[in-house]
Structure formats: C-alpha cells, structure tokens
mmCIF file of the N, C-alpha and C atoms, coordinates in Angstrom:
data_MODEL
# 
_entry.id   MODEL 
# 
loop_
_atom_site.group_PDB 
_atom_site.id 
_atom_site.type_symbol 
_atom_site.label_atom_id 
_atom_site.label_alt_id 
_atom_site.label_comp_id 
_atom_site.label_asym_id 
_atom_site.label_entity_id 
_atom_site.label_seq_id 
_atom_site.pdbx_PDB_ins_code 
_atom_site.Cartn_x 
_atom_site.Cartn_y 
_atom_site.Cartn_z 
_atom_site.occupancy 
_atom_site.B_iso_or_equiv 
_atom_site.pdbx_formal_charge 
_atom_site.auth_seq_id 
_atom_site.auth_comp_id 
_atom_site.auth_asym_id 
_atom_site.auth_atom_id 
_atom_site.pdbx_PDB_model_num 
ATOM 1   N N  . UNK A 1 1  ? -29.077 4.933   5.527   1.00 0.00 ? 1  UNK A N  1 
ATOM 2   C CA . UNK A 1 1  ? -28.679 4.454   4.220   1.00 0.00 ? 1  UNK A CA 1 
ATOM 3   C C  . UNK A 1 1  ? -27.151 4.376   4.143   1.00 0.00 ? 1  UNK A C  1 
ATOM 4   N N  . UNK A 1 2  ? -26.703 3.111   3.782   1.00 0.00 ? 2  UNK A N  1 
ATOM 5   C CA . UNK A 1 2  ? -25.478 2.700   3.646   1.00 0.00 ? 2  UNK A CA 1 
ATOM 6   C C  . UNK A 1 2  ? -24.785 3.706   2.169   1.00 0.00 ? 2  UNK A C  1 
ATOM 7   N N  . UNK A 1 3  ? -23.827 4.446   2.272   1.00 0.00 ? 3  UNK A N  1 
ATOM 8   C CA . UNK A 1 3  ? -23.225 5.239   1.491   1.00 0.00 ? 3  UNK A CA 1 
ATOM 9   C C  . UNK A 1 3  ? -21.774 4.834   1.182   1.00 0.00 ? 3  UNK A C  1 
ATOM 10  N N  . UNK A 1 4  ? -21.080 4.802   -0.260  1.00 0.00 ? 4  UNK A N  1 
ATOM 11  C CA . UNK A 1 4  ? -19.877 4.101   -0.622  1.00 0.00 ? 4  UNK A CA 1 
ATOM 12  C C  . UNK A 1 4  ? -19.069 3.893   0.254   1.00 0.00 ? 4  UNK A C  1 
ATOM 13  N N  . UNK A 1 5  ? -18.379 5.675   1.005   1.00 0.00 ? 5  UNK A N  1 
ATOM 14  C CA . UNK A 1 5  ? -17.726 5.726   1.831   1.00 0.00 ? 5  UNK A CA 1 
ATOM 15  C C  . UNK A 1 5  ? -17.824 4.048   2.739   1.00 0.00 ? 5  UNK A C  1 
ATOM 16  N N  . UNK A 1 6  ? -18.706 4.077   3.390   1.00 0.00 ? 6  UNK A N  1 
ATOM 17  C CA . UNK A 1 6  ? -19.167 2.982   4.649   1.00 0.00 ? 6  UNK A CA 1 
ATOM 18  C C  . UNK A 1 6  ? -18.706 1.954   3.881   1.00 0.00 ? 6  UNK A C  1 
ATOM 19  N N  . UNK A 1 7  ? -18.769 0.903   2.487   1.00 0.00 ? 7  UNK A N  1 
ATOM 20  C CA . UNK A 1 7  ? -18.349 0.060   2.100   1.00 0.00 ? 7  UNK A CA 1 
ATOM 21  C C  . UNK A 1 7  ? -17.176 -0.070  1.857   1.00 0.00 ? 7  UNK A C  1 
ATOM 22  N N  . UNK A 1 8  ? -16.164 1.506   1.508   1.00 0.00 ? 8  UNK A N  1 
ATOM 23  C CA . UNK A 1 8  ? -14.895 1.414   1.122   1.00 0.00 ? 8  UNK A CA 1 
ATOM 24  C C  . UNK A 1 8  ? -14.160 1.174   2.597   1.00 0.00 ? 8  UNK A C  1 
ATOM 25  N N  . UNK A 1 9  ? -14.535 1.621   3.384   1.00 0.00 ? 9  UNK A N  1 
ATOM 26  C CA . UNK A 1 9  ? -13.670 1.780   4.690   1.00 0.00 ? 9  UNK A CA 1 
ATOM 27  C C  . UNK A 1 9  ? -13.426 0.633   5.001   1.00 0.00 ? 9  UNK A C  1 
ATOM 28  N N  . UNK A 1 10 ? -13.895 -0.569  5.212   1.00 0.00 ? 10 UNK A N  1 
ATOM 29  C CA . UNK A 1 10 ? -13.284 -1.745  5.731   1.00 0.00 ? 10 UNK A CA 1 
ATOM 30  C C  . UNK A 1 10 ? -12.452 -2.064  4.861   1.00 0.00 ? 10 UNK A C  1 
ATOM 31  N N  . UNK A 1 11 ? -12.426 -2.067  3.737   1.00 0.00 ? 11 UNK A N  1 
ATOM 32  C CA . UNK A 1 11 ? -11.357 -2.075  2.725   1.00 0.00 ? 11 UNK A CA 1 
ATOM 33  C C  . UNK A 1 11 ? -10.062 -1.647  2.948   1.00 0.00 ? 11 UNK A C  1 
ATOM 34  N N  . UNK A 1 12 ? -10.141 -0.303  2.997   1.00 0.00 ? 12 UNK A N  1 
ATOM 35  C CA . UNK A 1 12 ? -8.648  0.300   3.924   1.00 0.00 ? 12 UNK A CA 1 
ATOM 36  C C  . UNK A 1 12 ? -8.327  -0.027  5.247   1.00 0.00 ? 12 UNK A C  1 
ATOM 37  N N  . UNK A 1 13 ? -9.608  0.142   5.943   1.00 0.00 ? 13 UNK A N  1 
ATOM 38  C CA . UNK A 1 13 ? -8.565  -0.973  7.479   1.00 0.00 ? 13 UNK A CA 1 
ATOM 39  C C  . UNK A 1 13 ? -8.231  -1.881  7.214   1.00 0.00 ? 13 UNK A C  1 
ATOM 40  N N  . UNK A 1 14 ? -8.298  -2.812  5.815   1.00 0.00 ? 14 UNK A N  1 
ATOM 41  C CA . UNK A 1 14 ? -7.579  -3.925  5.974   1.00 0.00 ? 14 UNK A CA 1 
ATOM 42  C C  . UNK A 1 14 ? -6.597  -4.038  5.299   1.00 0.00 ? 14 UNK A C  1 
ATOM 43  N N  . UNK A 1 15 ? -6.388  -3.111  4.535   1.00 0.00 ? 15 UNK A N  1 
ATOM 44  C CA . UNK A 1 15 ? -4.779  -2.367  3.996   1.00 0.00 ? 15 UNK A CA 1 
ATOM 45  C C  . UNK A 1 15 ? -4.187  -2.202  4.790   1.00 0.00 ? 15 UNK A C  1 
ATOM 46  N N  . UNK A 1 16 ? -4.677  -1.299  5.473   1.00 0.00 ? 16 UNK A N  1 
ATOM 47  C CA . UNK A 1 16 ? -3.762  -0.522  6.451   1.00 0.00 ? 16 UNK A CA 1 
ATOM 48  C C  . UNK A 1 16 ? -3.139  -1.806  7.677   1.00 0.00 ? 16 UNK A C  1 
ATOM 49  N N  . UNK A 1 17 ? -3.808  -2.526  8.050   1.00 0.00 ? 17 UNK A N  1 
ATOM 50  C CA . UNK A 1 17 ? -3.807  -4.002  9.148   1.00 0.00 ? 17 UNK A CA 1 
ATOM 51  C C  . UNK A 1 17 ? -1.969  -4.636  8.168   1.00 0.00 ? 17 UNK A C  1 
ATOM 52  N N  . UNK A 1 18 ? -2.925  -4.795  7.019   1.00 0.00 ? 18 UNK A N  1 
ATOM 53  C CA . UNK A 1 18 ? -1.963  -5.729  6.020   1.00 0.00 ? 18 UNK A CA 1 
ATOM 54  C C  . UNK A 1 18 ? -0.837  -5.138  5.820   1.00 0.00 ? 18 UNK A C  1 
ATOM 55  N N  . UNK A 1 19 ? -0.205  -3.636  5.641   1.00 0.00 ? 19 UNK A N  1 
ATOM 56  C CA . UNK A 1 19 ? 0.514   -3.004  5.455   1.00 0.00 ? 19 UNK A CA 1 
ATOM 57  C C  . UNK A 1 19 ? 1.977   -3.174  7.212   1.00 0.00 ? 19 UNK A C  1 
ATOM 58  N N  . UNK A 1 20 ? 1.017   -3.066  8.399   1.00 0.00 ? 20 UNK A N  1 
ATOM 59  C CA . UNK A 1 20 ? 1.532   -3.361  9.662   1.00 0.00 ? 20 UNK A CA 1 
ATOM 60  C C  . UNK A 1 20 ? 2.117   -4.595  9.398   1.00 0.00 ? 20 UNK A C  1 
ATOM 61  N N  . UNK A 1 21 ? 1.476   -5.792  9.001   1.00 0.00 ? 21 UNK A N  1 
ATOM 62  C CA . UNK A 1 21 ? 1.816   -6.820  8.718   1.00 0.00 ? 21 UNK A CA 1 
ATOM 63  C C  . UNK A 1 21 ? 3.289   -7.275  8.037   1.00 0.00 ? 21 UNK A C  1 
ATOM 64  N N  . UNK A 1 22 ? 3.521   -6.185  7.155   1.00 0.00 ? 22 UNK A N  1 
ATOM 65  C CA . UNK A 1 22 ? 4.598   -6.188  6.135   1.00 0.00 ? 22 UNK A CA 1 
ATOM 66  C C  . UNK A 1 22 ? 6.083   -4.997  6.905   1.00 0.00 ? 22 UNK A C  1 
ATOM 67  N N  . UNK A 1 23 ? 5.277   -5.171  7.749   1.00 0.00 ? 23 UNK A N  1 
ATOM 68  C CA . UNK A 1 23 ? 6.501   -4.253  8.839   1.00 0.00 ? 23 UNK A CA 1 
ATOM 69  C C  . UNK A 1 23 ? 6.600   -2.425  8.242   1.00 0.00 ? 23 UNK A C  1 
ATOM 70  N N  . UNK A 1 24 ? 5.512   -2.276  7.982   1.00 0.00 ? 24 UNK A N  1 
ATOM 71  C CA . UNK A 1 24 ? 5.092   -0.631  7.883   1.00 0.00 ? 24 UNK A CA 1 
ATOM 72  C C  . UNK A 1 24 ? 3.950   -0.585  8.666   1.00 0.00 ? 24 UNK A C  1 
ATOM 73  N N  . UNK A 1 25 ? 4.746   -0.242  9.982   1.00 0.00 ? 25 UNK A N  1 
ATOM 74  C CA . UNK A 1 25 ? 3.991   0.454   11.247  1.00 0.00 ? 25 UNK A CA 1 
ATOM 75  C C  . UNK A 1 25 ? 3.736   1.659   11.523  1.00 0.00 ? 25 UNK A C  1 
ATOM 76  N N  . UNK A 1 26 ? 2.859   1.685   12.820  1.00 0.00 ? 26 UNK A N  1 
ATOM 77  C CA . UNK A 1 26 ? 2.683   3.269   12.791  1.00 0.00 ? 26 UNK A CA 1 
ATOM 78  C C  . UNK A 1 26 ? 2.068   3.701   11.608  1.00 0.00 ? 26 UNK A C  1 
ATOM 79  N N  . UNK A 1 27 ? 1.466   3.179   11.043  1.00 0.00 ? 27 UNK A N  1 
ATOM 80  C CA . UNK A 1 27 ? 0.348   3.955   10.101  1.00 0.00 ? 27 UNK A CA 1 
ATOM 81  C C  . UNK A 1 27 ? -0.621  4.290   10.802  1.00 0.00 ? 27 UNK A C  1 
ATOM 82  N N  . UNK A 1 28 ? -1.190  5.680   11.038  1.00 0.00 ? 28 UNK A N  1 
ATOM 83  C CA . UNK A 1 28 ? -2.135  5.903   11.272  1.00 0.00 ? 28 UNK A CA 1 
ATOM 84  C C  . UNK A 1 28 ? -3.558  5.856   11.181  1.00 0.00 ? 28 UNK A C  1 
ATOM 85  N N  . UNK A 1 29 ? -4.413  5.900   11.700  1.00 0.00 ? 29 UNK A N  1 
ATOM 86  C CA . UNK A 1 29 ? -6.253  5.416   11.372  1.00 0.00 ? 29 UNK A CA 1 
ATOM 87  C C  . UNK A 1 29 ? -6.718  6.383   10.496  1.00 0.00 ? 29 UNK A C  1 
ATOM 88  N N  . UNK A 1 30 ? -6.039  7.703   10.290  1.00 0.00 ? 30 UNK A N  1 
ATOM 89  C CA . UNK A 1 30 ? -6.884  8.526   9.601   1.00 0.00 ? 30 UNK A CA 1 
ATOM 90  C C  . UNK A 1 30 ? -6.250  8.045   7.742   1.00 0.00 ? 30 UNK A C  1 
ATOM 91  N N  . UNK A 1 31 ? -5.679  7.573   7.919   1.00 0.00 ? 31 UNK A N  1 
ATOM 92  C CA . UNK A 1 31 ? -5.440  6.806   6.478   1.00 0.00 ? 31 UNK A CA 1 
ATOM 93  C C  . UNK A 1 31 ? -6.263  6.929   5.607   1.00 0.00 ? 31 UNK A C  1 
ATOM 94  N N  . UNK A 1 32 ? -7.134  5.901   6.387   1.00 0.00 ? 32 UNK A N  1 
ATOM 95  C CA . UNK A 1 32 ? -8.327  5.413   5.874   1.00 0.00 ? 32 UNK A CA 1 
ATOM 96  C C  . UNK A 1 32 ? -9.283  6.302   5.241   1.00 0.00 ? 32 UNK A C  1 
ATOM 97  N N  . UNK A 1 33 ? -9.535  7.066   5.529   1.00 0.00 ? 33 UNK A N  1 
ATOM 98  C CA . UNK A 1 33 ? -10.102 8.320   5.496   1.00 0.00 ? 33 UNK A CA 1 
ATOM 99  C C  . UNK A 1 33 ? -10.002 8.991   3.718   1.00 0.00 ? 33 UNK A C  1 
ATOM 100 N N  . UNK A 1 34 ? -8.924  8.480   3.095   1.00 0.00 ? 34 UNK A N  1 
ATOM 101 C CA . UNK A 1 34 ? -9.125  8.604   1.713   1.00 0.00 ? 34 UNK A CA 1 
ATOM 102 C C  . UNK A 1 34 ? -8.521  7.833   0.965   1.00 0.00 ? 34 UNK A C  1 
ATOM 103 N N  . UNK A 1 35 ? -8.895  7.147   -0.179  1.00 0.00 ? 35 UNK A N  1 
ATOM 104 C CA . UNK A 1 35 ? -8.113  6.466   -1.298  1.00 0.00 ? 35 UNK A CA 1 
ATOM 105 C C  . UNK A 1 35 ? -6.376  6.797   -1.247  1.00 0.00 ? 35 UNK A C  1 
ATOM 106 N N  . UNK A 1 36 ? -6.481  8.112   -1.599  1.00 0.00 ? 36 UNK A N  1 
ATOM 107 C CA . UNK A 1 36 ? -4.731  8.115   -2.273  1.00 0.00 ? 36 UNK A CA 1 
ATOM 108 C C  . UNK A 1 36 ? -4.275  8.312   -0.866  1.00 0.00 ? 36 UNK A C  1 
ATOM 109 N N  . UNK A 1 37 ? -4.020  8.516   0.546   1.00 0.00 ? 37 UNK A N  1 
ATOM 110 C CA . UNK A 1 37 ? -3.725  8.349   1.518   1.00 0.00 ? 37 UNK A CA 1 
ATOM 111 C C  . UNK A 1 37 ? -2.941  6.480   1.976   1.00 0.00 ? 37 UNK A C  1 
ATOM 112 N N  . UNK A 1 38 ? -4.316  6.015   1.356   1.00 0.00 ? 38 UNK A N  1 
ATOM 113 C CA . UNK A 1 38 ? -3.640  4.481   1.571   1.00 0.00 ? 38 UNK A CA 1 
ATOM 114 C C  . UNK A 1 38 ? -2.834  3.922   0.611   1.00 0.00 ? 38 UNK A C  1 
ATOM 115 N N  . UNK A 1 39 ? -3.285  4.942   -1.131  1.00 0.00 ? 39 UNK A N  1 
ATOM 116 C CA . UNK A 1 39 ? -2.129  4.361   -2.005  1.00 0.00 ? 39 UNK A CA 1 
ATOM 117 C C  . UNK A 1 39 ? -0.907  4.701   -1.483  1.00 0.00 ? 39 UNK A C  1 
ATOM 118 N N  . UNK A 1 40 ? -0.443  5.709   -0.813  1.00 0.00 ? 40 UNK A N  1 
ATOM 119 C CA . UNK A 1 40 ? 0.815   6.361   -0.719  1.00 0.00 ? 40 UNK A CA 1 
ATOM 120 C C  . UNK A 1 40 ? 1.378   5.358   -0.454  1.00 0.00 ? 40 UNK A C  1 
ATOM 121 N N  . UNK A 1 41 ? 0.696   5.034   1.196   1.00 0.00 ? 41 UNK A N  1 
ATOM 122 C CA . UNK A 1 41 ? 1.700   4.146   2.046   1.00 0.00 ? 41 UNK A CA 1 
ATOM 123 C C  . UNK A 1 41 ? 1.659   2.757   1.222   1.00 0.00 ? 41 UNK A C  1 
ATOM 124 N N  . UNK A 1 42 ? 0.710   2.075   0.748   1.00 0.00 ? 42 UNK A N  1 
ATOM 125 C CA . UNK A 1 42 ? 1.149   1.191   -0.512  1.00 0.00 ? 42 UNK A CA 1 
ATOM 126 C C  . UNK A 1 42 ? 2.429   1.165   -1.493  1.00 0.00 ? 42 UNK A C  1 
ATOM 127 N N  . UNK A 1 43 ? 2.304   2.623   -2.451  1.00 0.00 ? 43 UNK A N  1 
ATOM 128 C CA . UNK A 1 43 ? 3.419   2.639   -2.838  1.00 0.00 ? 43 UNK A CA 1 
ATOM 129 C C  . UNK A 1 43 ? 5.253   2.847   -2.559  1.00 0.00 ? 43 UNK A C  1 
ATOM 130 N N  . UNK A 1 44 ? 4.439   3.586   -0.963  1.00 0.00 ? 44 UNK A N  1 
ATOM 131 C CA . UNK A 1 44 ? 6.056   3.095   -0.382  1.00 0.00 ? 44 UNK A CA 1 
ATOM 132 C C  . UNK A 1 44 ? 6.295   2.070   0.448   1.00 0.00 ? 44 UNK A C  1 
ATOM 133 N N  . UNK A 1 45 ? 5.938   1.069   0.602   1.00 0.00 ? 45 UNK A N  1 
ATOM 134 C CA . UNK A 1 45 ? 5.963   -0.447  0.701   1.00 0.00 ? 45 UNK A CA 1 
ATOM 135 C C  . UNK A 1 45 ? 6.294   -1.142  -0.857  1.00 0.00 ? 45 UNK A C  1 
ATOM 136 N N  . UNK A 1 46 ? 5.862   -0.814  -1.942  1.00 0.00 ? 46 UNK A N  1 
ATOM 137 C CA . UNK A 1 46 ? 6.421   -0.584  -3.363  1.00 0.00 ? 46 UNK A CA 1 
ATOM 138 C C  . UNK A 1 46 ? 7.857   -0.491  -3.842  1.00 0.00 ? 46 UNK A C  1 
ATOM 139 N N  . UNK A 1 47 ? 8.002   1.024   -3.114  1.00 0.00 ? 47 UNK A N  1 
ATOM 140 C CA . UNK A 1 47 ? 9.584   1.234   -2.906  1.00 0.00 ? 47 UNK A CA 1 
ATOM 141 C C  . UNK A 1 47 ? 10.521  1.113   -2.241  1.00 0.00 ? 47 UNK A C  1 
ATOM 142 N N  . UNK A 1 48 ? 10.126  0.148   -1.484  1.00 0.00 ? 48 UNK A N  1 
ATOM 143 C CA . UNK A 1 48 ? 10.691  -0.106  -0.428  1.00 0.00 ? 48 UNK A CA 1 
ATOM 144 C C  . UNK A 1 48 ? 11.491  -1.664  0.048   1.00 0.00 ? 48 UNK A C  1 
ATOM 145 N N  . UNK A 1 49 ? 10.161  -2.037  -1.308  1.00 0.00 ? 49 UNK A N  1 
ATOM 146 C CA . UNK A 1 49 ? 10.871  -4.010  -1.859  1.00 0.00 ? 49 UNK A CA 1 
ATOM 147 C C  . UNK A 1 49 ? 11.467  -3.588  -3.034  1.00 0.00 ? 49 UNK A C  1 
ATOM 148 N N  . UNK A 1 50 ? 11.311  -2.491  -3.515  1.00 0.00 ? 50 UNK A N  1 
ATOM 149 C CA . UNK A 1 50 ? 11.906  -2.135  -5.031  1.00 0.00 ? 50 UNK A CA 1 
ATOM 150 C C  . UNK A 1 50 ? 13.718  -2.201  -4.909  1.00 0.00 ? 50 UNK A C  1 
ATOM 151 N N  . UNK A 1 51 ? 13.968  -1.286  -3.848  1.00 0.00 ? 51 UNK A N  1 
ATOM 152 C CA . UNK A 1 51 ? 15.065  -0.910  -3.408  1.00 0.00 ? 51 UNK A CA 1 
ATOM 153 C C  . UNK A 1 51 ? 15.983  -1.701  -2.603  1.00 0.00 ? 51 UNK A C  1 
ATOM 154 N N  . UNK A 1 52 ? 15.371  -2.664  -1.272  1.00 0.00 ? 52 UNK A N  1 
ATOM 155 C CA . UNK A 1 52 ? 15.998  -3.504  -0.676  1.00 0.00 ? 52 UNK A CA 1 
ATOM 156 C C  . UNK A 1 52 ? 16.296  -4.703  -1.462  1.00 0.00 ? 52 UNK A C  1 
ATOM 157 N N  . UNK A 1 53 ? 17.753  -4.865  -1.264  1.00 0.00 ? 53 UNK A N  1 
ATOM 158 C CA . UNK A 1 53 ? 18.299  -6.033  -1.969  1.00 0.00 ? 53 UNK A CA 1 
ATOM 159 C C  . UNK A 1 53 ? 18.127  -7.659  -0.909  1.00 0.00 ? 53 UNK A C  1 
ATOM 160 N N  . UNK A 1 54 ? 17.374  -6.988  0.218   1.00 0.00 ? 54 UNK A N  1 
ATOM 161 C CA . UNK A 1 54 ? 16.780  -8.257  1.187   1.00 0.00 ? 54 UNK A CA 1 
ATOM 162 C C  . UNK A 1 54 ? 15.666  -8.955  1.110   1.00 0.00 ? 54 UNK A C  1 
ATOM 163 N N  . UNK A 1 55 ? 14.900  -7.514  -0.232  1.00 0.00 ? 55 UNK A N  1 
ATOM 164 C CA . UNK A 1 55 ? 13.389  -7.906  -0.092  1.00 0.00 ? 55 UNK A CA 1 
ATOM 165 C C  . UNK A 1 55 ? 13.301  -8.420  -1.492  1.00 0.00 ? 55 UNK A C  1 
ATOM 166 N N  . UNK A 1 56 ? 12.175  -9.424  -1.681  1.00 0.00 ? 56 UNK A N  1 
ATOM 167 C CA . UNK A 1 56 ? 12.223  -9.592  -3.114  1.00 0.00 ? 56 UNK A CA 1 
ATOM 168 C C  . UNK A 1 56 ? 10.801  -9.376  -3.228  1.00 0.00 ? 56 UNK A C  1 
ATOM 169 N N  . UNK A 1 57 ? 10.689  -7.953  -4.379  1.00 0.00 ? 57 UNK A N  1 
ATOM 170 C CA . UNK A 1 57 ? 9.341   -7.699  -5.029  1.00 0.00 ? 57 UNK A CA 1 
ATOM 171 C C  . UNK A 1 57 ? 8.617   -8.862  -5.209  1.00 0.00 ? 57 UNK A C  1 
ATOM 172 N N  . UNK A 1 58 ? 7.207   -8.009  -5.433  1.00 0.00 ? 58 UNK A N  1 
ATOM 173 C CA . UNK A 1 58 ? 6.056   -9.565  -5.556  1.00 0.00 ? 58 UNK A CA 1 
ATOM 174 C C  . UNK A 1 58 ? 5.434   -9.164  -7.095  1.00 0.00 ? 58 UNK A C  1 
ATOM 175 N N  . UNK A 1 59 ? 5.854   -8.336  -8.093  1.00 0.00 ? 59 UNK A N  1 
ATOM 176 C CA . UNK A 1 59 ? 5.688   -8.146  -9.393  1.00 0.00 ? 59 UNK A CA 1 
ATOM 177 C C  . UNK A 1 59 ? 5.675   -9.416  -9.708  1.00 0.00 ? 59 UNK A C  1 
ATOM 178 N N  . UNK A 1 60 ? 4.948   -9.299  -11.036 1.00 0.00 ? 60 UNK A N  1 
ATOM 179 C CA . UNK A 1 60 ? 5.218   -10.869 -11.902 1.00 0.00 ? 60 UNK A CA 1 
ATOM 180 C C  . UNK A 1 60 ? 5.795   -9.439  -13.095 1.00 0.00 ? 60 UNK A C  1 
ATOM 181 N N  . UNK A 1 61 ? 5.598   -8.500  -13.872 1.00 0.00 ? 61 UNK A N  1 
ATOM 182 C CA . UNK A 1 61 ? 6.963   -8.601  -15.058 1.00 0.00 ? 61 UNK A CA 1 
ATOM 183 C C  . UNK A 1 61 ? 8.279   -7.844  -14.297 1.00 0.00 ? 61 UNK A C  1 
ATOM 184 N N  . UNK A 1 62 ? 9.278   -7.907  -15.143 1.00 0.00 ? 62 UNK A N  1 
ATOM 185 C CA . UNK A 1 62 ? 10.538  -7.431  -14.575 1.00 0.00 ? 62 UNK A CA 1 
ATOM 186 C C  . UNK A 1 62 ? 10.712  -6.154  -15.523 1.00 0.00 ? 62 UNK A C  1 
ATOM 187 N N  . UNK A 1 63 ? 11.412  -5.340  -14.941 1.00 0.00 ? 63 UNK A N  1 
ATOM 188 C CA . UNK A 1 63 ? 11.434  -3.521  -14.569 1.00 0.00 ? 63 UNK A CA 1 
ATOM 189 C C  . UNK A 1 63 ? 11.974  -3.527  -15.938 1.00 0.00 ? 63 UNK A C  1 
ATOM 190 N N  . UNK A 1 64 ? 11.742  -2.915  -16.736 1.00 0.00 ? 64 UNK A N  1 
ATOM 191 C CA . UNK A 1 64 ? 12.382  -2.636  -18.314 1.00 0.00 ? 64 UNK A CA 1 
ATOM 192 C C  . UNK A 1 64 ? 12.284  -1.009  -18.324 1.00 0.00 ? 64 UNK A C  1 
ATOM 193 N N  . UNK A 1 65 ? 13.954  -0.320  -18.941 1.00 0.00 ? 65 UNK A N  1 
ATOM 194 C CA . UNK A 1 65 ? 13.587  0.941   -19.471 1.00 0.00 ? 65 UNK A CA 1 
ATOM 195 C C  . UNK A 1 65 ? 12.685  0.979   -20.841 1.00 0.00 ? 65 UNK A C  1 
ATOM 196 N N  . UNK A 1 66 ? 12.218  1.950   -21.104 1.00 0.00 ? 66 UNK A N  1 
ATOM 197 C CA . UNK A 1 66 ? 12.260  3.201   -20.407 1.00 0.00 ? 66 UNK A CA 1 
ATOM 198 C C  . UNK A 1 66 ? 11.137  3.553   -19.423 1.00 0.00 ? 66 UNK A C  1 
ATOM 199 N N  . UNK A 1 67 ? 10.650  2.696   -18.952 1.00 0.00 ? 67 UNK A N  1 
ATOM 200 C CA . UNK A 1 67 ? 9.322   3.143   -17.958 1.00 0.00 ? 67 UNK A CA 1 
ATOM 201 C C  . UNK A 1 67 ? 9.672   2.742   -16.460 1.00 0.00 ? 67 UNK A C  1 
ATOM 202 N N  . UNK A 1 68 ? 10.858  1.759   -16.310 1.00 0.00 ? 68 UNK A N  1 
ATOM 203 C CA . UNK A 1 68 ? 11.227  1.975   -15.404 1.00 0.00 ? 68 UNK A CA 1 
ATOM 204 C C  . UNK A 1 68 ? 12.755  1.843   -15.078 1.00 0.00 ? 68 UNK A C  1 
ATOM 205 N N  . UNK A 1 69 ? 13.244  2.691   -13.734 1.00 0.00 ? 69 UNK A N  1 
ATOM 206 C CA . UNK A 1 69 ? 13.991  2.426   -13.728 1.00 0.00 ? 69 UNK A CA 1 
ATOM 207 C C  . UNK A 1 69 ? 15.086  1.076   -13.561 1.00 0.00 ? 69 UNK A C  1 
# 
C-alpha cells in the first residue's frame, strides 16, 4: 500500500534536482527525507536572490516595511 510519504518524495527530488539547477549544489539526498529540510534549502535560495544585487528575485509584490525588510 502506497503511503503519503511514497507520493511526497518525488516531489522533493524534484526540488532538490531544481534547486542544483539554480546553482545550490551539493544538496544532499537525505533532504528529501522531510518537508522543512527542503524548505530550508528553498528559503536560502530565497535569501540568496534577496540579497544578491546580480540576482533578480522572482516575487511578484515588492518588500514593504514593516514585514519586510
């Protein structure tokens, strides 16, 4: 019997694939292995277009205090 886990997992290998893609390598396979594991490295790919003045975020609204910086 097919159990969530088994449906979520291809999901994150293909985060994790897509994430390599975006030049965050070296992510490891055990990633996958839980939800907030793959948000992390998500959100620092997040902070990482947030911060580089080379990269341009893929947001559609623009950063307003007070919620962000």
């Amino acid at each position: 019997m097919e159990g969530l886990f088994d449906k979520i997992r291809p999901a994150r290998k293909y985060i994790r694939e897509w994430l390599g893609e975006q030049n965050v390598t070296g992510v490891p396979a055990f990633v996958e292995e839980e939800s907030h594991s793959i948000d992390a490295c998500a959100a620092a790919l997040g902070a990482w277009h947030w911060k580089d003045p080379l990269v341009k975020p893929k947001w559609v609204f623009r950063a307003e205090r007070p919620l962000h910086p």
